[in-house]
C-alpha positions as CSV (number, residue, x, y, z in Angstrom):
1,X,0.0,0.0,0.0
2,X,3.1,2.5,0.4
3,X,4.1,2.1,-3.2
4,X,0.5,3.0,-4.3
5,X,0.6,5.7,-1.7
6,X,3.9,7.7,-3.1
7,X,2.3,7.0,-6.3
8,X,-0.7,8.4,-5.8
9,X,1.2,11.8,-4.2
10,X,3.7,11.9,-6.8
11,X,0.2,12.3,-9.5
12,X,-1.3,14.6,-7.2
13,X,1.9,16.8,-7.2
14,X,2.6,16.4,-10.9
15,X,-1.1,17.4,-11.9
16,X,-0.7,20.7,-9.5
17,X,2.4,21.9,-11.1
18,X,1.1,21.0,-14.6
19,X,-2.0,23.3,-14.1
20,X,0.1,25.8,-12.5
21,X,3.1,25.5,-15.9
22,X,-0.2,25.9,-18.0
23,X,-3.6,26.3,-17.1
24,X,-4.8,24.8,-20.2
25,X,-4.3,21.4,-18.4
26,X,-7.6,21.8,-16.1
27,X,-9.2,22.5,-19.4
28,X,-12.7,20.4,-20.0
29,X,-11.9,19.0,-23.5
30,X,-7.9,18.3,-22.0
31,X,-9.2,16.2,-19.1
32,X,-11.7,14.7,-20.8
33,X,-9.3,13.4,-23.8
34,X,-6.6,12.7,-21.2
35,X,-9.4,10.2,-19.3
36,X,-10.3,8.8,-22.4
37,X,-7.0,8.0,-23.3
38,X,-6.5,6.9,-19.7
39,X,-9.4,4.6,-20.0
40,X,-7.7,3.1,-23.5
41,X,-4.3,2.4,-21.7
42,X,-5.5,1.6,-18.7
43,X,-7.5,-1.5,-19.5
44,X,-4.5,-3.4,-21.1
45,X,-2.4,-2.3,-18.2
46,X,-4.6,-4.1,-16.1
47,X,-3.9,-7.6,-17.7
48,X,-0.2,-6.9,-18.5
49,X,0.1,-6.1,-14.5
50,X,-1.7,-9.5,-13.8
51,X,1.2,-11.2,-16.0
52,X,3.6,-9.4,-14.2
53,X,2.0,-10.1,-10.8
54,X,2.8,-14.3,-12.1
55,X,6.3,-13.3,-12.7
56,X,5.6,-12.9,-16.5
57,X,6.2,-10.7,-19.1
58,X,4.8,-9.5,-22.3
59,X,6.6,-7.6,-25.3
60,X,4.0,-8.7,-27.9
61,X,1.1,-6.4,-26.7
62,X,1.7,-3.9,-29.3
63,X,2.5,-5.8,-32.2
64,X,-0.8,-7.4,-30.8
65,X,-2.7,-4.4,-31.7
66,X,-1.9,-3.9,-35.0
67,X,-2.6,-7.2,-35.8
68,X,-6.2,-7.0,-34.7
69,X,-6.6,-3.4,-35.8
70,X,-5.5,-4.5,-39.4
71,X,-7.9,-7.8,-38.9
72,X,-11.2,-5.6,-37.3
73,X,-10.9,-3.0,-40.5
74,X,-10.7,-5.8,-43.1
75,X,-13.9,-7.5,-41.4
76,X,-15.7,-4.5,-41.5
77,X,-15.0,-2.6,-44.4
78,X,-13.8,-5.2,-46.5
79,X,-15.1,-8.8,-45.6
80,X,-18.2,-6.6,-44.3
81,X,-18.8,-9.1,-41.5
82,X,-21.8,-8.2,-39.2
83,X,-20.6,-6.2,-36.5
84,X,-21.0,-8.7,-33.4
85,X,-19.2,-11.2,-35.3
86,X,-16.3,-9.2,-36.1
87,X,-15.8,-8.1,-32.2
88,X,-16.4,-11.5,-31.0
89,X,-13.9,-12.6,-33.3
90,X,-10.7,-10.1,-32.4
91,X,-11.6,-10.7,-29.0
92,X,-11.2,-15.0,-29.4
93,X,-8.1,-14.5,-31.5
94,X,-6.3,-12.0,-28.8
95,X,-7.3,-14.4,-26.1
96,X,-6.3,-17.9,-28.4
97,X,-2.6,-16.2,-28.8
98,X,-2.4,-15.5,-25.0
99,X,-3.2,-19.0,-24.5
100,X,-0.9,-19.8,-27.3
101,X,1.5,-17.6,-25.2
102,X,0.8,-19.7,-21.8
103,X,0.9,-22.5,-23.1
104,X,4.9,-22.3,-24.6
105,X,5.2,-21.1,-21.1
106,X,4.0,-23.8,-19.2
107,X,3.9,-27.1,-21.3
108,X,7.5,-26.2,-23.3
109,X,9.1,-24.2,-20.4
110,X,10.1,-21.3,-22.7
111,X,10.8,-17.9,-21.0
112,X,8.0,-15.5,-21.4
113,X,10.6,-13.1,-22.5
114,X,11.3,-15.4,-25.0
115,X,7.9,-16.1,-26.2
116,X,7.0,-12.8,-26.3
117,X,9.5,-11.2,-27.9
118,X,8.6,-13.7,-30.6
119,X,5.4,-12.6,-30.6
120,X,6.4,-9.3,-31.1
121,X,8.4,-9.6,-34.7
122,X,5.5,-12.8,-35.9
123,X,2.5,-10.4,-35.3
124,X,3.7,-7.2,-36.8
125,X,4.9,-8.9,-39.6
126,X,1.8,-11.0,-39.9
127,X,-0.4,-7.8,-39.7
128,X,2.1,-5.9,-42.3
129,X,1.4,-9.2,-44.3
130,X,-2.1,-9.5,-44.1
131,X,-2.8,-5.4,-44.8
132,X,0.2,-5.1,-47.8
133,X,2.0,-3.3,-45.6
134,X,-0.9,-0.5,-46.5
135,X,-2.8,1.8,-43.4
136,X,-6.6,0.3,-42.7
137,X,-9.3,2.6,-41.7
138,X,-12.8,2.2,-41.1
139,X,-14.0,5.4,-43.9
140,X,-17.3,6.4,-42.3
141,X,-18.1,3.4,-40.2
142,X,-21.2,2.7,-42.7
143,X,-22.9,-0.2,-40.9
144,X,-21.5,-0.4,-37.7
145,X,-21.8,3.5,-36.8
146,X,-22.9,2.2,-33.3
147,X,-19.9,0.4,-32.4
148,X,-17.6,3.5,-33.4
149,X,-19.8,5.6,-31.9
150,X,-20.2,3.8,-28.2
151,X,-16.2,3.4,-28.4
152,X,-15.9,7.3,-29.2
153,X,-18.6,8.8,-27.2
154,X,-19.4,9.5,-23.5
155,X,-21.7,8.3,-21.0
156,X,-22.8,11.3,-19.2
157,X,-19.8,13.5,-20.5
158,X,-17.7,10.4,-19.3
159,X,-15.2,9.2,-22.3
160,X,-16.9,5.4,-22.3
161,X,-13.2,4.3,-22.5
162,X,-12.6,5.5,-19.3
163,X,-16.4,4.6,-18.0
164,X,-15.3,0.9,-19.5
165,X,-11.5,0.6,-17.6
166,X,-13.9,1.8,-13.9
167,X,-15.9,-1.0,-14.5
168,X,-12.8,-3.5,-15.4
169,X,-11.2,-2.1,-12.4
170,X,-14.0,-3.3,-10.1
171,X,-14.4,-6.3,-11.5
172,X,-10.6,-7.4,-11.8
173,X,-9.9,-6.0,-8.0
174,X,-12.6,-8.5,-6.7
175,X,-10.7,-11.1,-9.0
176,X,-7.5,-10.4,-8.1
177,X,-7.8,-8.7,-3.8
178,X,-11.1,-11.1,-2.7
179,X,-11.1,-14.4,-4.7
180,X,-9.1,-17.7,-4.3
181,X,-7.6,-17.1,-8.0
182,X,-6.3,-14.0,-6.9
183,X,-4.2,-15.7,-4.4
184,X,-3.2,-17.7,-6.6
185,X,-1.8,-15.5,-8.8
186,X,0.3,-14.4,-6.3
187,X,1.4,-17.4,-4.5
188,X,2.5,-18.2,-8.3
189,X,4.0,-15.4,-8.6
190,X,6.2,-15.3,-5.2
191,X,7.2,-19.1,-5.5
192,X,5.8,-21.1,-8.5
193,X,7.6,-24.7,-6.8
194,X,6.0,-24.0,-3.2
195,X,2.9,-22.9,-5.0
196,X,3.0,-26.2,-7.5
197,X,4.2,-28.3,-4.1
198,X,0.9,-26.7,-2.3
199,X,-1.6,-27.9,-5.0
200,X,-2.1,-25.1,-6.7
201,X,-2.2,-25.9,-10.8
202,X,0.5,-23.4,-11.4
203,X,0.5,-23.6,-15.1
204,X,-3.3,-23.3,-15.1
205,X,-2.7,-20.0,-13.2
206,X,-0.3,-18.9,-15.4
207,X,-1.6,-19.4,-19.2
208,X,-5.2,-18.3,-17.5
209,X,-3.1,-15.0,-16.7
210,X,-2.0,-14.4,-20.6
211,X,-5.5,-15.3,-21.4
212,X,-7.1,-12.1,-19.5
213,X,-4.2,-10.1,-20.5
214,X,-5.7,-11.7,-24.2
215,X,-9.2,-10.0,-23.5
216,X,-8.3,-6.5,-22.3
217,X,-5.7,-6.3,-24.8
218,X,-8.6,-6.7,-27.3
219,X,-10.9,-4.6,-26.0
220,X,-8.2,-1.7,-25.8
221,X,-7.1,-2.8,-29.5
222,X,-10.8,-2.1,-30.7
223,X,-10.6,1.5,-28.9
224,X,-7.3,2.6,-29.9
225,X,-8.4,1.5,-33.8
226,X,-11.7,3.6,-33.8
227,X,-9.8,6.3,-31.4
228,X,-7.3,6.6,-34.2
229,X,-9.2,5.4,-37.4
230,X,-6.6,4.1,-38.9
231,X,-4.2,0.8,-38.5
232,X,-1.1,1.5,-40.1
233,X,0.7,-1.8,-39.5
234,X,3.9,-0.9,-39.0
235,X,3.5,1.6,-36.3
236,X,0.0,0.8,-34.6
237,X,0.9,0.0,-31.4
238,X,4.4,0.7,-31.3
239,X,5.9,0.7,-27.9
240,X,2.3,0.4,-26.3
241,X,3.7,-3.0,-23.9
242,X,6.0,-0.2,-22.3
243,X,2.8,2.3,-21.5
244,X,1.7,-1.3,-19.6
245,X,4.9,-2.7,-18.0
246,X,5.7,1.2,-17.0
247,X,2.2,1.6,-15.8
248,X,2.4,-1.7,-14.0
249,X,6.0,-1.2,-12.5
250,X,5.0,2.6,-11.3
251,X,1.9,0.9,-9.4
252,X,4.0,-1.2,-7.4
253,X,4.2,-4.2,-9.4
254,X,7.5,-6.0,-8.5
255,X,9.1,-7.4,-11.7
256,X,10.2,-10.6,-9.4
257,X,6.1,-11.6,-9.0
258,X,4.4,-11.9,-6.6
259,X,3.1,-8.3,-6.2
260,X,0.8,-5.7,-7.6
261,X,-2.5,-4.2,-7.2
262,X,-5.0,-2.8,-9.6
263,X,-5.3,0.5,-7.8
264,X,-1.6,1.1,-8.3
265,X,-1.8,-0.1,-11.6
266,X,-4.7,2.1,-12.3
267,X,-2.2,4.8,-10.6
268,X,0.4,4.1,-12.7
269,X,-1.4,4.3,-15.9
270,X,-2.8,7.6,-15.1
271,X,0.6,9.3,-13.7
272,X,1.9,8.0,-17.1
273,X,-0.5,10.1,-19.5
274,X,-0.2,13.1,-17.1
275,X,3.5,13.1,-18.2
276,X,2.8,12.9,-21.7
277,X,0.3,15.9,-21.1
278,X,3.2,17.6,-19.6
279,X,5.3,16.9,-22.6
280,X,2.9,18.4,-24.8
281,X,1.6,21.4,-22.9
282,X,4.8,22.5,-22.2
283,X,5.8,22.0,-25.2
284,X,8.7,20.0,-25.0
285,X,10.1,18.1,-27.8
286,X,8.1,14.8,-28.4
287,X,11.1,13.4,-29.0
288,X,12.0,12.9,-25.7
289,X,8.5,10.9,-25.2
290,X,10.4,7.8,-25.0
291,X,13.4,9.2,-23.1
292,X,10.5,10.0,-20.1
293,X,9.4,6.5,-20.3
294,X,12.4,5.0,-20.1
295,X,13.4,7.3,-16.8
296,X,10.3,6.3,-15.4
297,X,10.3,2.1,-15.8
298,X,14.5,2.2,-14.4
299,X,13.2,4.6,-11.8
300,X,10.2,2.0,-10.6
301,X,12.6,-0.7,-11.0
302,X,15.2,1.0,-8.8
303,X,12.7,1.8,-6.4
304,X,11.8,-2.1,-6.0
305,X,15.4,-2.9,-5.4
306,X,16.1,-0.5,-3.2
307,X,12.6,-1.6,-1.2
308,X,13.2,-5.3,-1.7
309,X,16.7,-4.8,0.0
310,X,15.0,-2.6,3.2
311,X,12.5,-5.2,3.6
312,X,14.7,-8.4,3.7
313,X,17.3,-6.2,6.2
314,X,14.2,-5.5,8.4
């Protein structure tokens, strides 16, 4: 709770001296795109954190969503699917790859790094592939208007993205804080052979993680498609598993397993597109985007060390 706590300050701090810098920050249409793209990166945050929480790892997310970007515009515009089917469909292909994913884990022994990293390369190419290496986009959503439009819109002047990662949240905190699985997760995650010893099904647990991290990686896929509308395949999603790990990392998720919590995570997520606000309101060089990201994962990492060290001391 102390990680989530200096988290939680350090936001507060950084939002004060943003809106002191420049007062365009408290500005309606600033917070409200900032929560929407909050909501977007927050959802797949959530399941990258419950892989990390397993002592996983995921470097595919990204190359994920181009993959289903390019697949959701060519069902739509081109197959001309009905709309149901195509959603139902990107959602069972992201989760089949994350059980694709657990299962080299768990049945082959592969590192997730490993796997992953795989992942990364086979899906962008496969998307860059599938598309001709040419940018999808969904034209003027003729047909499925509704799905755009509920992915786009507000819910009482609520982006829905955001409305949709509160409702996650709730339901993935009860998952992970008050069931049985949730301890699980962790007792995986702190000591897979005691866990495994104590009769927990340990690969189960872990593949089951990649699976969720599977789901809310396709529901943020079909967000960030619309909320852009257009899948290039060769940038779409470029660097988006560092927005998770970062996000996950800065909520108190210890790389080693074991630890995490989807308040910090939701924390983390948020501090993280506060300082890409900050970036662009003060107009500093987007350039340096990835410089601030990379600072901020070695500082959470740091921090862990330096708090894993203190607590086996005490």
């Amino acid at each position: 709770m102390k990680k989530e706590l200096g988290t939680f300050l350090l936001l507060v701090v950084l939002c004060a001296v943003v809106a002191i810098l420049n007062p365009r920050f408290l500005a309606p249409a600033n917070l409200q795109n900032m929560a929407r793209l909050i909501g977007a990166y927050g959802i797949f945050s959530i399941g990258l954190g419950i892989v990390i929480i397993t002592g996983g790892i995921d470097l595919s997310v990204g190359s994920v969503f181009a993959l289903l970007g390019v697949l959701l515009s060519l069902m739509l515009t081109s197959w001309h699917w009905p709309t149901a089917l195509a959603v139902l469909s990107i959602v069972v292909i992201a989760m089949s790859l994350g059980a694709l994913h657990g299962l080299l884990i768990t049945k082959l022994g592969l590192q997730p790094f490993i796997v992953t990293l795989c992942g990364l390369l086979f899906y962008r190419g496969l998307a860059r592939f599938i598309a001709n290496d040419e940018t999808k986009g969904f034209g003027s959503a003729a047909g499925f208007e509704w799905l755009r439009n509920f992915v786009t819109g507000n819910l009482l002047g609520v982006p829905t993205p955001f409305v949709m990662l509160v409702v996650i949240s709730v339901v993935m905190w009860v998952v992970l804080h008050r069931s049985v699985y949730g301890r699980y997760l962790f007792a995986v995650g702190r000591n897979e052979t005691a866990a495994r010893f104590s009769g927990i099904n340990s690969s189960r647990i872990i593949a089951s993680a990649y699976i969720i991290l599977g789901l809310l990686a396709a529901i943020s896929a079909i967000i960030f498609a619309f909320y852009t509308n257009s899948v290039s395949p060769s940038s779409h999603g470029n660097f988006f598993e560092l927005y998770g790990i970062a996000a996950a990392v800065l909520g108190g998720c210890s790389l080693r397993g074991g630890e995490g919590s989807i308040i910090g995570i939701l924390i983390g997520a948020a501090l993280l597109q506060v300082l890409q606000n900050l970036v662009n309101l003060l107009g500093i060089p987007s350039s340096l985007n990835f410089a601030v990201m990379g600072a901020v994962i070695l500082t959470g990492v740091i921090a862990d060390q330096i708090l894993q060290r203190r607590t086996r001391r005490a």
